[in-house]
C-alpha positions in Angstrom: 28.9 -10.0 -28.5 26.2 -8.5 -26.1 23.0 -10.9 -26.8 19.4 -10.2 -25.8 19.2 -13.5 -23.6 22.4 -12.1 -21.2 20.1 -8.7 -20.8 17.1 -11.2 -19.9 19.3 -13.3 -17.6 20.4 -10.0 -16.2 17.0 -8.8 -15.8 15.7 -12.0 -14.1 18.0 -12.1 -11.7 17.7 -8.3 -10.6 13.8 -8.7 -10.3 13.6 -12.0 -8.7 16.3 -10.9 -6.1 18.8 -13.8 -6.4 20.5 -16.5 -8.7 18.0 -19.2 -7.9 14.6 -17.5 -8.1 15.5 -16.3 -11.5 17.2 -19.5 -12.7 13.1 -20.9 -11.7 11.8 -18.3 -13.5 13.9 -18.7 -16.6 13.8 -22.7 -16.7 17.3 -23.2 -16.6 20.1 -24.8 -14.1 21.7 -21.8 -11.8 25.0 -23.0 -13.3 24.1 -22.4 -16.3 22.4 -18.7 -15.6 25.9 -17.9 -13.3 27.9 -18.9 -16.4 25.5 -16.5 -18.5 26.0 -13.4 -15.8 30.2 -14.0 -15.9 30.1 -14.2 -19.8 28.0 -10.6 -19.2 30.4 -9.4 -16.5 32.9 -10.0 -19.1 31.6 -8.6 -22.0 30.8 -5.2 -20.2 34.2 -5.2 -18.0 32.9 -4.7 -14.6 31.5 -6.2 -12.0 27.4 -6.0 -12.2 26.4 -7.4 -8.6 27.7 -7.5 -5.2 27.1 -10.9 -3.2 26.6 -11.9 0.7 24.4 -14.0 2.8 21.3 -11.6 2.3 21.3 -10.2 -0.5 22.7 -9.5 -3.9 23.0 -5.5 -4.7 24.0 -3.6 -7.8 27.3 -2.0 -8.6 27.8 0.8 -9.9 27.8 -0.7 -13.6 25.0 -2.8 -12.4 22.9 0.3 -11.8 23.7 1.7 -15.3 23.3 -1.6 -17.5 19.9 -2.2 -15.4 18.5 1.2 -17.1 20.0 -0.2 -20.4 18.9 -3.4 -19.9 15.2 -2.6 -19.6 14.8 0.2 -22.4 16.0 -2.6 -24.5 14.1 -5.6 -23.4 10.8 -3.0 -23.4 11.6 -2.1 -27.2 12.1 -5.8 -27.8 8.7 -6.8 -26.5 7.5 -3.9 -28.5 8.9 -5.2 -31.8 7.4 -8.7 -31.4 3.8 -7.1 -31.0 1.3 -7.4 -33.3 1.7 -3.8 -35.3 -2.6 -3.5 -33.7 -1.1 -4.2 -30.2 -0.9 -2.1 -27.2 2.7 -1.1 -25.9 3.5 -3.1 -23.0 3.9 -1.1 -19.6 6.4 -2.0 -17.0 4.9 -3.0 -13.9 5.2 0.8 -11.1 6.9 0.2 -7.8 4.2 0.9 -5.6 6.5 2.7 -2.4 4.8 3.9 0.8 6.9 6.5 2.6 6.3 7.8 5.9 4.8 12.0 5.9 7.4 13.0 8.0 10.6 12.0 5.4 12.4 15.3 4.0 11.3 16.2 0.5 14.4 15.8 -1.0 14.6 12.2 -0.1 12.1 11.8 -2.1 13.3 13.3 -4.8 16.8 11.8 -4.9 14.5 8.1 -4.5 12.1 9.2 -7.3 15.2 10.4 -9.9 16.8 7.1 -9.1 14.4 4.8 -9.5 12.3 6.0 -12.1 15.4 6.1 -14.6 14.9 1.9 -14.4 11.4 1.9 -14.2 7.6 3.4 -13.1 7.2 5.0 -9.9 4.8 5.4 -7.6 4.8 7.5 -4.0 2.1 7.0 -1.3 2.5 8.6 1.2 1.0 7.9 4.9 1.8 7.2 8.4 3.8 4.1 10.1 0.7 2.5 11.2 -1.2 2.8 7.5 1.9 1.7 5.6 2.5 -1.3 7.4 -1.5 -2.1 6.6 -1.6 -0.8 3.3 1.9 -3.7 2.9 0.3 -6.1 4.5 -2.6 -6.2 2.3 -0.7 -6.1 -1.0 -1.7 -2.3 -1.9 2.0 -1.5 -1.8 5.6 -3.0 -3.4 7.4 -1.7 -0.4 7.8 0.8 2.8 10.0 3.8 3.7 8.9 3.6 7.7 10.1 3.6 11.2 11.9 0.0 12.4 10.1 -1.2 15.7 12.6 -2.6 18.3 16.7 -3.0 18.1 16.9 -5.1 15.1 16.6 -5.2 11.7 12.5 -5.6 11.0 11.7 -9.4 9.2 12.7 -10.2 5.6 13.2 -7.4 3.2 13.4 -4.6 5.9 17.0 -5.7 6.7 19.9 -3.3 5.2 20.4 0.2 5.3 18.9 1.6 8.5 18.9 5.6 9.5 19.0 6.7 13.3 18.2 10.0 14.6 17.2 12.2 17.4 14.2 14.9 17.8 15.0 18.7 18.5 12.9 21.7 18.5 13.1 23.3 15.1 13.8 27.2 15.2 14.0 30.0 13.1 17.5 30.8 12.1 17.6 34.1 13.2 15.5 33.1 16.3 17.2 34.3 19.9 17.3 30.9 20.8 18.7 29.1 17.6 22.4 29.9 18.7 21.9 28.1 21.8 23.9 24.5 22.8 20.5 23.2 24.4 17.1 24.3 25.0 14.8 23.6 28.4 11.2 23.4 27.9 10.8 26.4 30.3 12.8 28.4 27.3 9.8 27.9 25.2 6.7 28.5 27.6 6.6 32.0 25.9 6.5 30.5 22.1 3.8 30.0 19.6 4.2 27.0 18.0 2.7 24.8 15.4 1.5 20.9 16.0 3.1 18.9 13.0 0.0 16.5 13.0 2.6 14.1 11.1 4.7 13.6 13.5 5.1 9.9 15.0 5.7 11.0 18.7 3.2 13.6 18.5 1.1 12.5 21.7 4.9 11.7 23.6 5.7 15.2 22.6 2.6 17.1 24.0 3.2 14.7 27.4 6.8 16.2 27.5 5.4 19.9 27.5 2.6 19.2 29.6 4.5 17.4 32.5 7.0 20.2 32.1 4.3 22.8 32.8 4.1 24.4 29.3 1.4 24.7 27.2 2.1 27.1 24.5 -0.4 28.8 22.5 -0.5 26.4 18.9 -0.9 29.3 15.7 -1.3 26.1 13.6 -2.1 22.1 14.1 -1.7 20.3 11.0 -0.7 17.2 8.6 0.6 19.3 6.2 4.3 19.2 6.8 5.0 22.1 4.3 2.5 24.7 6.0 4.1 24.1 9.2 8.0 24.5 8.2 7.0 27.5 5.8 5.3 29.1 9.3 8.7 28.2 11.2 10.8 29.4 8.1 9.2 32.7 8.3 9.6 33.7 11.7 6.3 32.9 13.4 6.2 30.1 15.1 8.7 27.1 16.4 8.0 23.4 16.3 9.7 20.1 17.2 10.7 17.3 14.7 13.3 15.1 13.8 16.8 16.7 13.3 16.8 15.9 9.7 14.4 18.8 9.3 16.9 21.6 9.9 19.7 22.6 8.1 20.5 24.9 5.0 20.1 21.3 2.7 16.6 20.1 4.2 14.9 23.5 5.1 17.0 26.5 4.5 16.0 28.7 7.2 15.3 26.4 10.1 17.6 25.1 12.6 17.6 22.4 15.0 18.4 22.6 18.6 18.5 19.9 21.3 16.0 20.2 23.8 16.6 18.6 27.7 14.7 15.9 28.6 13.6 15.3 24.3 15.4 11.8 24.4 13.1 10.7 21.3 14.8 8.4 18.9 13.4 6.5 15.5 15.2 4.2 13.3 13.9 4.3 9.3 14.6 1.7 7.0 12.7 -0.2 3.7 10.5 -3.0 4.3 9.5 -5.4 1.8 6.2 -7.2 1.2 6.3 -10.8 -0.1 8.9 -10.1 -2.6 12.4 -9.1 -3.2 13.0 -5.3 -3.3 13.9 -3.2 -6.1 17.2 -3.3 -6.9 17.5 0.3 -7.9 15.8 1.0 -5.1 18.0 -0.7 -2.5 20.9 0.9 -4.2 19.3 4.7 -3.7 18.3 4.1 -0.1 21.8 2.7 0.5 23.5 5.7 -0.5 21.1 8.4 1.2 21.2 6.5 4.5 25.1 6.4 4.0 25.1 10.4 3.8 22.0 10.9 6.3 23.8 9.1 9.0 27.4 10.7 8.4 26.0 14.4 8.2 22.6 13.9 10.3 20.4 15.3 7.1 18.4 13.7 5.6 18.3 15.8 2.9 21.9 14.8 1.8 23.0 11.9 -0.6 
């Protein structure tokens, strides 16, 4: 029979990260809490967590009991208040994501995670997530990784790597075309995603290219300036996840000469282990984002 202390155990283990932290936190002997998560792995018939080196990560029954797991604990903790008491609130993941992510990342991150518990979005650039981490203000980071490797501690795991293109109208003359040169667009009004991270390498590559196009729009707001490339009036550079019928119906993204720009986005933890459901969601959208080069894709 399914007790309350294997949904704790459960629980413990998911929110502390690992087998050990949450044997600390419970007071009891890890092989006492590993004998407590295979009497729950048998009870529910599936595998709950996947093990290696780094990490342990949620199955697919993991995922579903966790949602499970803490409705239940949450009404337990309400039936042992006093009746006067307030009803206990489960701690928000506090997650800083960089401006430029597609919308529909967010999305799919926000459905998933806040099925297992509050959510909370912040959104900002590389530079003020990594501060806003740093100084405890935020749970985690959606951001750019720095360098070749993985970025220190939590920020290991799923990683997404893309290129930049010029995003285009899709019924623009050029939006049919294999590769763009800068020259192509000396005649173009564009708009100056204010967003962007290579924003001062990308006004460089025009200018040492000799073209310096007349801007309709500079901006942060990323949805002003795709709804203006959308409609037909202006063009504007980006990362390639941007186009496509799934991110931005309307836009397409063409290769420009010369725009070797790269970035590398991954999660980055603060002092703590990251979310569980979390990991799991990220997992799955940089599994699709790499294989289909949208990141508007699960």
């Amino acid at each position: 029979m399914l007790k309350r202390n294997h949904l704790r155990q459960f629980l413990a283990i998911v929110e502390t990260g690992g087998i050990t932290a949450a044997a600390r936190r419970l007071n009891l002997s890890q092989p006492t809490l590993s004998a407590g998560l295979a009497e729950l792995e048998r009870l529910v018939g599936a595998p709950l967590l996947m093990r290696d080196r780094k990490q342990i990560r949620l199955t697919a029954a993991g995922t579903r009991l966790l949602a499970h797991a803490r409705t239940i604990e949450r009404e337990f903790r309400l039936a042992e208040m006093p009746a006067d008491g307030l009803a206990p609130m489960a701690a928000p993941l506090r997650l800083g994501v960089l401006s430029s992510l597609p919308a529909q990342v967010l999305v799919t991150l926000a459905r998933d995670v806040q099925a297992v518990r509050p959510l909370v979005l912040v959104e900002g650039s590389d530079a003020d997530l990594r501060r806003r981490l740093g100084e405890g203000q935020l749970d985690a980071i959606l951001t750019l990784l720095h360098g070749p490797g993985p970025q220190g501690g939590a920020g290991e795991g799923a990683v997404v790597e893309e290129g930049y293109a010029m995003l285009l109208p899709r019924d623009h003359p050029l939006a049919g075309r294999g590769m763009l040169s800068a020259l192509d667009l000396a005649a173009e009004v564009m708009v100056a995603r204010r967003s962007c991270e290579i924003l001062a390498e990308t006004s460089r590559f025009f200018t040492a290219q000799g073209v310096r196009p007349h801007f309709l729009l500079r901006s942060a707001n990323e949805e002003r300036c795709l709804a203006l490339v959308r409609a037909g009036l202006a063009v504007t550079t980006g990362p390639v996840c941007l186009g496509g019928e799934a991110a931005n119906g309307g836009i397409v993204a063409v290769p420009l000469a010369g725009y070797d720009f790269r970035r590398r986005l991954g999660l980055i933890g603060g002092g703590q282990a990251l979310d569980l459901a979390l990991v799991a969601s990220w997992a799955r959208l940089a599994q699709g984002w790499n294989a289909t080069g949208s990141g508007a894709r699960e």
